[in-house]
C-alpha positions in Angstrom: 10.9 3.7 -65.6 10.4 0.3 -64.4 7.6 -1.9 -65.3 5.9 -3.5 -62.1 2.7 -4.3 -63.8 0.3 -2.8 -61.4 -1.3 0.2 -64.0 -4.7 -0.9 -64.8 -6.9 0.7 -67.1 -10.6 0.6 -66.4 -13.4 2.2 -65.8 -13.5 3.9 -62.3 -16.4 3.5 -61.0 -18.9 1.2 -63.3 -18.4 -2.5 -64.4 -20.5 -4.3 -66.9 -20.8 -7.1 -69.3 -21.7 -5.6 -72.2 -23.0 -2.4 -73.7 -25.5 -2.3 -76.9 -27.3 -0.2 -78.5 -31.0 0.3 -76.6 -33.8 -0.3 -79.2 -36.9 1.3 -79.3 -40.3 -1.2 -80.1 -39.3 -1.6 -83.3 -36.2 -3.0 -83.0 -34.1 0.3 -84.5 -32.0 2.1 -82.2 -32.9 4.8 -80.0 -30.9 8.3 -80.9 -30.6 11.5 -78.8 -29.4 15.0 -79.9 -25.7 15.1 -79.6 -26.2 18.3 -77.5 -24.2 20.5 -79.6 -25.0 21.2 -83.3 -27.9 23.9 -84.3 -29.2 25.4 -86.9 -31.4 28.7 -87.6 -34.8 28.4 -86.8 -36.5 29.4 -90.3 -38.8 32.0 -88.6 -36.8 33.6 -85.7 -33.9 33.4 -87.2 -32.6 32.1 -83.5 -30.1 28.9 -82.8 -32.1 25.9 -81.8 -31.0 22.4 -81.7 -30.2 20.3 -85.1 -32.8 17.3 -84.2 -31.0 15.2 -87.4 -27.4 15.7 -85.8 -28.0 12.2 -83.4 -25.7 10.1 -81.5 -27.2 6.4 -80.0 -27.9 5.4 -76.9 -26.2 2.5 -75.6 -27.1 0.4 -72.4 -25.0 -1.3 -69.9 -25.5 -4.6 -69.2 -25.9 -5.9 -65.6 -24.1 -3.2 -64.3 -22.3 -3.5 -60.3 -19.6 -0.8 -58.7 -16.2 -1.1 -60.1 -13.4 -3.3 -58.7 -10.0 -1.6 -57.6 -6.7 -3.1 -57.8 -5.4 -3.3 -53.7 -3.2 -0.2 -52.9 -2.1 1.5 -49.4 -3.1 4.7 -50.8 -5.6 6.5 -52.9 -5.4 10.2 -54.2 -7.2 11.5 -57.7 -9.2 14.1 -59.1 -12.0 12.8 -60.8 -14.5 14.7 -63.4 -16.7 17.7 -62.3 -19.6 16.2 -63.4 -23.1 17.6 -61.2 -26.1 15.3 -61.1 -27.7 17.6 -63.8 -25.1 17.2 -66.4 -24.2 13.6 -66.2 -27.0 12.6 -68.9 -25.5 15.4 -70.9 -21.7 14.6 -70.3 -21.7 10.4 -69.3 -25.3 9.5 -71.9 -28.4 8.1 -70.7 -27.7 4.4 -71.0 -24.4 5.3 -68.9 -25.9 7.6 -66.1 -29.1 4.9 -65.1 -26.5 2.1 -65.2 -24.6 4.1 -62.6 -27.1 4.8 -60.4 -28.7 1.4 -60.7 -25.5 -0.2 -59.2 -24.8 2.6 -56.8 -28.9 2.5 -55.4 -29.6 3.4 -51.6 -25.7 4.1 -51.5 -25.0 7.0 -53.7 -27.9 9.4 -53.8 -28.8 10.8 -57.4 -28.5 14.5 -56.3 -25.2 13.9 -55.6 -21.9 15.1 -57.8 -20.0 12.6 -60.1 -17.2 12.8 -57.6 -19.0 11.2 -54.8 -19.1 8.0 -56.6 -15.1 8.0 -56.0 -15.4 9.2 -52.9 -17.8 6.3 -52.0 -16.0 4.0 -53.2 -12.6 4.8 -51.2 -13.6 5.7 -48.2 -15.8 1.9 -47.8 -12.0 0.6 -48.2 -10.6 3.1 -46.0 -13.1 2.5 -43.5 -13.2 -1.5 -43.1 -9.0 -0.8 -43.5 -8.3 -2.1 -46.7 -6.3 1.4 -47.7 -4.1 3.5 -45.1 -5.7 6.9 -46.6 -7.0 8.5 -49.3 -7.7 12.1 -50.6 -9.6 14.0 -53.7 -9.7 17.0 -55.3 -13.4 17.6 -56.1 -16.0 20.2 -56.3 -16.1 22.7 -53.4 -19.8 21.6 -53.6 -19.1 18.5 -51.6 -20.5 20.4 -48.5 -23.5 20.8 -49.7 -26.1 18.9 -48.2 -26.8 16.3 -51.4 -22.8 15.9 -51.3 -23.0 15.8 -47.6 -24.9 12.6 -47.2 -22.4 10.2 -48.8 -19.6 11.5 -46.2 -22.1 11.4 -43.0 -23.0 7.5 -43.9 -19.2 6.6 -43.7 -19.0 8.9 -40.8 -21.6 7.6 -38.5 -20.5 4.2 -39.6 -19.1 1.5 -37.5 -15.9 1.8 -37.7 -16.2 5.1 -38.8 -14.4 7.1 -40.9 -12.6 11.0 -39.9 -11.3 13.6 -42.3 -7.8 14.2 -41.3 -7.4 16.9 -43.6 -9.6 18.8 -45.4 -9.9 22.6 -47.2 -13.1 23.9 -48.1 -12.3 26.2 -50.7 -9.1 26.4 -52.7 -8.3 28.3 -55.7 -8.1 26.2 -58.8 -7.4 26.6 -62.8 -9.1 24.9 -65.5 -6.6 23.3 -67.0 -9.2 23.1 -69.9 -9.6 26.7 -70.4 -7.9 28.7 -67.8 -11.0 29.6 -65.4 -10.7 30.7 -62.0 -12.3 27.9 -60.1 -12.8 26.7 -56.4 -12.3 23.2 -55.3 -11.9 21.3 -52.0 -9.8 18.6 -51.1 -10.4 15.9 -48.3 -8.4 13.5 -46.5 -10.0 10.5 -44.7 -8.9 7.5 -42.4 -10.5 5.2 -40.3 -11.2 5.1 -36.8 -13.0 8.4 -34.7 -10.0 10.9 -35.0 -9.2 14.7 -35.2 -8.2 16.3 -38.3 -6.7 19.7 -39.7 -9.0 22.1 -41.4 -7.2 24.4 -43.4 -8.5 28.1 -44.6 -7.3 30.1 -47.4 -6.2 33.4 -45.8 -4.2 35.0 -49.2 -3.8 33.6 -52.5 -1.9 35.3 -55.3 -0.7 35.1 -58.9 2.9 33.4 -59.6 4.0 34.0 -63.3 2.5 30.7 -64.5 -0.4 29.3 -63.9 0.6 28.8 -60.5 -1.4 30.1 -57.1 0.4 31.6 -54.0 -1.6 30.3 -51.3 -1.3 30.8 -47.6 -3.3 29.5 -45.0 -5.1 29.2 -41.5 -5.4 26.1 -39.5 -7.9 24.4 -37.0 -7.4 20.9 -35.4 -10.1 19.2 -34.2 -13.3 16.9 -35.5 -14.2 18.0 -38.8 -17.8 17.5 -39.4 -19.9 16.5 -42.9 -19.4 20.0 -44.0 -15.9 20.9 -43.5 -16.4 22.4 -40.6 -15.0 22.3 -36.9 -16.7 23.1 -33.8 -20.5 22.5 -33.2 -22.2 20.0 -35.7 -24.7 22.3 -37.1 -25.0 20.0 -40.6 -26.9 17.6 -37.8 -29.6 19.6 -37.4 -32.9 18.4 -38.1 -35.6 20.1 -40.3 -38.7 21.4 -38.0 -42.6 20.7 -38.9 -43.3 24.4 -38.1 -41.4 25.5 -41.4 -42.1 22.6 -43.6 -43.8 23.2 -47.1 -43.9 26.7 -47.2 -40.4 27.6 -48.9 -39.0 26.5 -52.3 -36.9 27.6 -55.1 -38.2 29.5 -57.3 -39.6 28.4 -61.2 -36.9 26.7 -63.5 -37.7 27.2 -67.0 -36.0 24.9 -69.6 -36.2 27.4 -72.4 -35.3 30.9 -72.5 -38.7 31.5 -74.9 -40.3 31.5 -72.2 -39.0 34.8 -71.5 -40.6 38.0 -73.0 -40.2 42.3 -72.6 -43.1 44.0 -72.4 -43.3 44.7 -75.6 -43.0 40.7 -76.9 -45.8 40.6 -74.5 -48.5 43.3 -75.7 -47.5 41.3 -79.5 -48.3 38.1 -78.2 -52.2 39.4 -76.6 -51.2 41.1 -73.4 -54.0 43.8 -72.7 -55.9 42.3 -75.7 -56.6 38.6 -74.7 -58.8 38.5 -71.8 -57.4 36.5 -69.0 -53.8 35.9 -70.3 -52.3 38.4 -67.4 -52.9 35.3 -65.3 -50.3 33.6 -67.9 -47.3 36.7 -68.2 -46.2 37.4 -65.1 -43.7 39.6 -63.7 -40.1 37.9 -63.5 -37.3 38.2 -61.3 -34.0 36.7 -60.7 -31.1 36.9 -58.3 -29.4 39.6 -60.3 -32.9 41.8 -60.5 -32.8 42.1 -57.0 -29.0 42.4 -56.2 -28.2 44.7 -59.0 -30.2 46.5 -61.1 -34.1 45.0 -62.8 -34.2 43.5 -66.5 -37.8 44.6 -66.3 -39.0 41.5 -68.2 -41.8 39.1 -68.1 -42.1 35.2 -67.9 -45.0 33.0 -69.5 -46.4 31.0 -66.9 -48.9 28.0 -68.5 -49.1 25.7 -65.5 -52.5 24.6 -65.4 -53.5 24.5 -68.9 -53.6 22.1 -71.2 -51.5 22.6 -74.6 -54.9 22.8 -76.6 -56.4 25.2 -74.3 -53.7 27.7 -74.7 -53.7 27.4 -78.1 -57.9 28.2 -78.1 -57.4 30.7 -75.3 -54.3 32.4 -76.7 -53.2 31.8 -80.3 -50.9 34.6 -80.6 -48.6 33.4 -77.1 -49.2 29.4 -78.5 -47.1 30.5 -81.5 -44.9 32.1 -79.6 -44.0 29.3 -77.5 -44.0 27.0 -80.4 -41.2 28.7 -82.7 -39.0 29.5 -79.4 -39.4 26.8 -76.8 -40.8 23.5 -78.1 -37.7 23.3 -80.5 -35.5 23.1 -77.6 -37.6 21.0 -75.5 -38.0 18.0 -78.4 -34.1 17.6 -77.6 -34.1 17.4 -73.8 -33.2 14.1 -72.5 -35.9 14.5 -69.8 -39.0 13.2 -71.1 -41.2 15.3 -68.8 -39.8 18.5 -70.2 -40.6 16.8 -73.9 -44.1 15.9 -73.3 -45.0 18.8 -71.4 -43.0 21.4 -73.6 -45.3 24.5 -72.7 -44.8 24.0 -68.9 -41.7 25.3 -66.9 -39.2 22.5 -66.5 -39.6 22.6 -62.8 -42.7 24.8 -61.7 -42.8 24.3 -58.3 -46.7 22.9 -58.0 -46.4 22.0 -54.7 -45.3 25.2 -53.5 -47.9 27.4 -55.4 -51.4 26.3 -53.1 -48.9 28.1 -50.2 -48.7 31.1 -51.9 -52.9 31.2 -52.2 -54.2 33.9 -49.8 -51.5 35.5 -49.3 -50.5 39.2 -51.5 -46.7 39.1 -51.0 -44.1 36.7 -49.9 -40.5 37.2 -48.4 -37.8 35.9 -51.0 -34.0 35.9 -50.9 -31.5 35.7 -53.4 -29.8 31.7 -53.3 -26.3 32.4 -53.6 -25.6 36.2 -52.9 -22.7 38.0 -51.1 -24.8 39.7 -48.7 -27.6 37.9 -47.1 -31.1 40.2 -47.5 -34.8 39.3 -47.5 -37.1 41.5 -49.0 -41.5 41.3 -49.8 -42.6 40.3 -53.5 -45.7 41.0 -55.1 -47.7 37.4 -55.1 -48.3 38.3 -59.0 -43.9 38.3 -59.4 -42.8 34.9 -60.5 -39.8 33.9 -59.0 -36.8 32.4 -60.7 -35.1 29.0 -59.5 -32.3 31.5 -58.3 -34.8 33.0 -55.5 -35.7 31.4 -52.5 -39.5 32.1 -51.7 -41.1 31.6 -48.3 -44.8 31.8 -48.1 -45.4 34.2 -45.6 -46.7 38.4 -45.4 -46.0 38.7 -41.9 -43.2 41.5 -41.4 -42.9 40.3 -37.8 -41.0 36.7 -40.3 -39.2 39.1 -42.7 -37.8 40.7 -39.5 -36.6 37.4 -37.7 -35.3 36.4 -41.3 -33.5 39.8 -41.4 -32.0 39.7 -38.1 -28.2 38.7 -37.3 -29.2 35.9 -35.5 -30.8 34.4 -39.1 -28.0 35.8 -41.2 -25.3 33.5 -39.0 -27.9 30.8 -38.8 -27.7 30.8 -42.1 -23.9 31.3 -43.0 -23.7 28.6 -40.8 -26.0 26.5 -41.8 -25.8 26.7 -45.7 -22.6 26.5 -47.5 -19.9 28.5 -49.4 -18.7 27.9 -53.1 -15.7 29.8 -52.5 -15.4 33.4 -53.5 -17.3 35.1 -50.7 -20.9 33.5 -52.1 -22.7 31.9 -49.3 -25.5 29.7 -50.3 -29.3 29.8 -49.0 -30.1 26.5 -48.8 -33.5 26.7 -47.9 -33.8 23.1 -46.7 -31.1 23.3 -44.3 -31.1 27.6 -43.9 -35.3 27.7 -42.9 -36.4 24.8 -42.5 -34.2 23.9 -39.5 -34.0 28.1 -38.1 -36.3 28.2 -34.7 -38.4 31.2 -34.8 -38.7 32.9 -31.3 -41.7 32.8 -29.3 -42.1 36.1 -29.2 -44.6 38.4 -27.2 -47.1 40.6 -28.6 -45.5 43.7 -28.2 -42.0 41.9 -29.8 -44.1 40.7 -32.5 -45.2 44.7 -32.8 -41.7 46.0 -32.4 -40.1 43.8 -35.0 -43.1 43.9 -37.2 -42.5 47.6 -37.6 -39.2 47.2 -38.1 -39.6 45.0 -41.1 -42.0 47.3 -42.5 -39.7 50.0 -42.3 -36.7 48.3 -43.5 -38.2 47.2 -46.7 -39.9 50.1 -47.8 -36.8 52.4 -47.4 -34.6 50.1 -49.3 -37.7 49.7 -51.7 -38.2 53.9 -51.9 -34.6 54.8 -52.2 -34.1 52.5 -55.2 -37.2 53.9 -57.1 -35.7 57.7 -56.5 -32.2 56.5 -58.0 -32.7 53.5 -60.2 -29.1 52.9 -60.6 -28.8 52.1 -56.5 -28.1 48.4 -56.4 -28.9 46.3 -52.8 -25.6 44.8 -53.3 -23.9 48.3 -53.4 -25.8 49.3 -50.7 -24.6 46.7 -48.1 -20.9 46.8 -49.4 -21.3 50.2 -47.9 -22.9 49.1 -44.8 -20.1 46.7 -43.7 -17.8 49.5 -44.7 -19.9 51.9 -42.3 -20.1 48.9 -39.2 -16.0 48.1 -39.9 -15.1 52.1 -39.6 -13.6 52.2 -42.7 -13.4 55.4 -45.2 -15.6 55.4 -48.2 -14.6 56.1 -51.6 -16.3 58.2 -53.8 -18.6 56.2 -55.6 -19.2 54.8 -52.3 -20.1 57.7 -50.8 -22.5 58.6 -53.3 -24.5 54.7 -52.9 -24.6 56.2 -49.0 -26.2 59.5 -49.6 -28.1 58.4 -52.1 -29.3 55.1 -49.9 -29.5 57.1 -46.9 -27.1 54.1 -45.8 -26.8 55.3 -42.3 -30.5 54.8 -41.4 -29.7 50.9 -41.7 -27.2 51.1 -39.1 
């Protein structure tokens, strides 16, 4: 091989003058956890972090965006890194030098991989490269994704994907998983592009894919799509601040049985029924209930619970603070006892009402059902503060469902996403009469509840096996057995 001397070695994206350790007031460097090594806590027995296993924290000085050698071309497949994990994977001092020299360009929700893609397509755009094209995270179309790509598109010149596949099958070349990735192609100037689909993939006797494919030319949008820009649609005021995620809990103490929860003063401490709460997640409503409960402190102070509650204070103490003391976040540190993310700006929407319509974030089929106001949602739930059936109809309805698949976005493997930014907040409700209002109101009702009875007469009945046998029913095809069985015993057919 010849030696041409243009192979430079360099960090990608981030340039600096220095780096040195940060120092805390008095003058001795600042540590973290190195995020892997435990040990057994001494009175559960249970794996929490090793707080004297500690790695430094280094800051980078006067950091700016990378320089790149000139090229006609640029291809690459940088790290799959999400905005969550970066402080994890990259360190603190790294990750806020980053995002201090990528500010009001690169958003902080956004993936690792954007930075890359940033970067390449300002020098594709003002024509300092031909082309270039990455193999990143299929979660590029997502909307936090989306935003670096729809700057260079609506720029002047602007910049077109030329080719682009929104989910391919990948393997880790780490540790052999089956994952989905997309790859883009961009150039400058307002052009069409080819938007590939994967029709059939298959297994080769390495590690190899058979892949075959469907093709569309035309403008490909922000999210990898042709045809009408729906990821331009705006977010209405009518469906503003009533929806969010469900709770996040940063600590998996937080999570009790019943029977944790009678030990730790359920039915013997008055008032702490307010603070265990019914919990469900995507998979409790898909498939089959854990049955378990969540503690749910938001509002108290630390010394208050532990007046108020000694038994639930200890509780927390041995089985979520340990974790908590290593989390890079100093919000989650300070306010240990609290649910990382517990949605307080959603709750005073929930006040009034006795149920709410949630939906399961990523889920094969796309169902809404009524909660309890008492069930605590997980960060895997959508929840949208309304106990109207005439909304849980419109949210049923196939108008909705394609809204939504259209709308929200796909991480490959037949899981749509309910973005509830983009999937509610933008969705017109009609303006329905009275008697419509009526009609689909009863409707609702009577969806729900049979889906609701049915499962409560057969407790293994799942939702999800219940609609894999209503597309089977709509498509005309033959049902197995065990399909067969979810029908009768779902009364399927009434769903029609």
């Amino acid at each position: 091989m010849r030696e041409y001397g243009n192979i430079q070695r360099q960090d990608a994206v981030l340039s600096y003058s220095a780096r040195q350790p940060r120092l805390d007031a008095a003058g001795q460097p600042v540590t973290r956890w190195d995020g892997n090594s435990t040990k057994p806590h001494p009175v559960t027995g249970q794996e929490v972090p090793d707080e004297t296993a500690r790695i430094i924290v280094f800051d980078y000085l006067n950091p700016k965006p990378a320089e790149w050698p000139e090229a006609d071309f640029i291809v690459g497949n940088p790290p799959f890194i999400g905005p969550a994990r970066m402080r994890e994977a990259l360190g603190d001092g790294y990750t806020e030098a980053l995002r201090k020299a990528y500010k009001n360009v690169v958003p902080e929700s956004a993936d690792f991989v954007m930075f890359w893609w940033h970067k390449a397509a300002e020098l594709a755009r003002t024509g300092f490269v031909e082309r270039f094209g990455f193999i990143t995270t299929n979660s590029i179309k997502q909307t936090f994704n989306r935003r670096v790509i729809e700057v260079q598109m609506d720029a002047n010149p602007p910049l077109s994907l030329s080719l682009a596949i929104g989910n391919h099958p990948w393997v880790d070349s780490v540790d052999g998983a089956a994952v989905e990735i997309a790859m883009t192609v961009a150039e400058k100037g307002p052009t069409n592009g080819r938007l590939l689909k994967v029709t059939t993939q298959g297994k080769t006797d390495g590690l190899e894919l058979e892949v075959s494919f469907s093709e569309s030319v035309g403008k490909i949008h922000s999210d990898l799509t042709i045809g009408a820009n729906i990821a331009s649609v705006h977010t209405l005021k009518s469906n503003e601040n009533i929806s969010s995620r469900g709770v996040q809990l940063i600590g998996a103490g937080f999570i009790v049985n019943k029977e944790e929860a009678e030990r730790i003063g359920l039915n013997r401490r008055s008032g702490i029924e307010n603070f265990i709460k019914e919990y469900k997640n995507g998979k409790d409503l898909t498939s089959t209930t854990r049955e378990v409960m969540a503690i749910d402190l938001y509002g108290l102070k630390i010394d208050e619970v532990k007046t108020l509650f000694p038994e639930l204070y200890q509780w927390i103490y041995e089985r979520v603070k340990p974790e908590r003391d290593q989390n890079n976040r100093e919000s989650y540190k300070k306010n240990w006892w609290i649910h990382g993310e517990a949605r307080g700006n959603f709750r005073p929407a929930l006040e009034g009402l006795n149920r709410y319509v949630a939906t399961v974030e990523t889920s094969k089929h796309r169902f809404f059902t009524f909660l309890e106001k008492a069930i605590l949602p997980d960060n895997m739930l959508v929840a949208i503060a309304v106990e109207d059936a005439f909304h849980l109809g419109i949210l049923s309805s196939r108008f909705h469902i394609y809204w939504a698949l259209a709308t929200g976005s796909d991480l490959g493997g037949n899981t749509p996403r309910y973005n509830k930014t983009r999937c509610f907040e933008t969705f017109p409700f009609p303006a329905a009469t009275e008697p419509q209002k009526a009609n689909i109101r009863s409707l609702a009702e009577q969806l729900d509840a049979h889906r609701k009875k049915q499962q409560a007469q057969h407790p293994t009945l799942t939702i999800t096996d219940m609609y894999n046998v209503l597309e089977k029913l709509r498509a005309g095809q033959p049902l197995s057995a065990k399909e067969q069985k979810t029908h009768e015993q779902g009364l399927i057919s009434i769903l029609l």
